[in-house]
N, C-alpha and C positions, 0 to 999 in steps of 0.2 A: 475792436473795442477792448480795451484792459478788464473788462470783467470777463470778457468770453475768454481771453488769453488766462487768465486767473482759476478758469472752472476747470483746465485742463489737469491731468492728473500728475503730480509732482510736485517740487518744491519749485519756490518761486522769488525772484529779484526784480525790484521796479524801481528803474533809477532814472532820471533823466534832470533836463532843466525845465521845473515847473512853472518856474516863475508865478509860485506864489507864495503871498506871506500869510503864517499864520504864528500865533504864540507856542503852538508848541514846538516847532522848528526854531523860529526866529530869536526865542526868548525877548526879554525884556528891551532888547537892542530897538524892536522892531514890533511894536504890538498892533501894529495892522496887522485885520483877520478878514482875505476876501474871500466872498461869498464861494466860490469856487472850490478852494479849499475845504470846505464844510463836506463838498463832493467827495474829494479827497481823500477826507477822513473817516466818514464814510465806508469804502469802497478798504479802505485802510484796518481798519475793523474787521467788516464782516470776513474777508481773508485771515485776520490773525495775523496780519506783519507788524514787524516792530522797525520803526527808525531804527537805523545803523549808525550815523554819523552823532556825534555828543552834541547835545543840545546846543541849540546858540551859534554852531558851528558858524563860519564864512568860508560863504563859497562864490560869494560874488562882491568884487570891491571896484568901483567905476565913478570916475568924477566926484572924488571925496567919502561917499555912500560905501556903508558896506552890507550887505544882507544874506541871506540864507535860499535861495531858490533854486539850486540845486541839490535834490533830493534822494534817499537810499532806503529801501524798505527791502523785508526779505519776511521769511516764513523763520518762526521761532527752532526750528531745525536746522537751519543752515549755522 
């Protein structure tokens, strides 16, 4: 589980494809906010990570669509 990986001692990177949208990722492109995500941010907090990638960023474009659901968080130290 990411929070048990999270308690360990040291600095920390959580990157993957979430696939999920939320506004503070997606920005205004994409202001779907799923419920999952809330998890997310969450867990996103109480660690102290900050999103890496620029707001808004695209990291995912398929069949016209373009969205943000690949994701970068790290510890304000890195």
């Amino acid at each position: 589980m990411l929070m048990d990986l999270l308690e360990q001692e040291g600095d920390h990177i959580v990157l993957g494809d979430f696939n999920l949208h939320h506004p503070l990722w997606c920005g205004i492109r994409n202001p779907t906010a799923h419920k999952v995500a809330d998890q997310l941010l969450d867990i996103i907090h109480s660690y102290e990570l900050n999103p890496t990638l620029p707001h808004g960023s695209i990291t995912r474009r398929a069949k016209g669509l373009e969205s943000t659901i690949d994701l970068v968080f790290m510890n304000p130290t890195l």
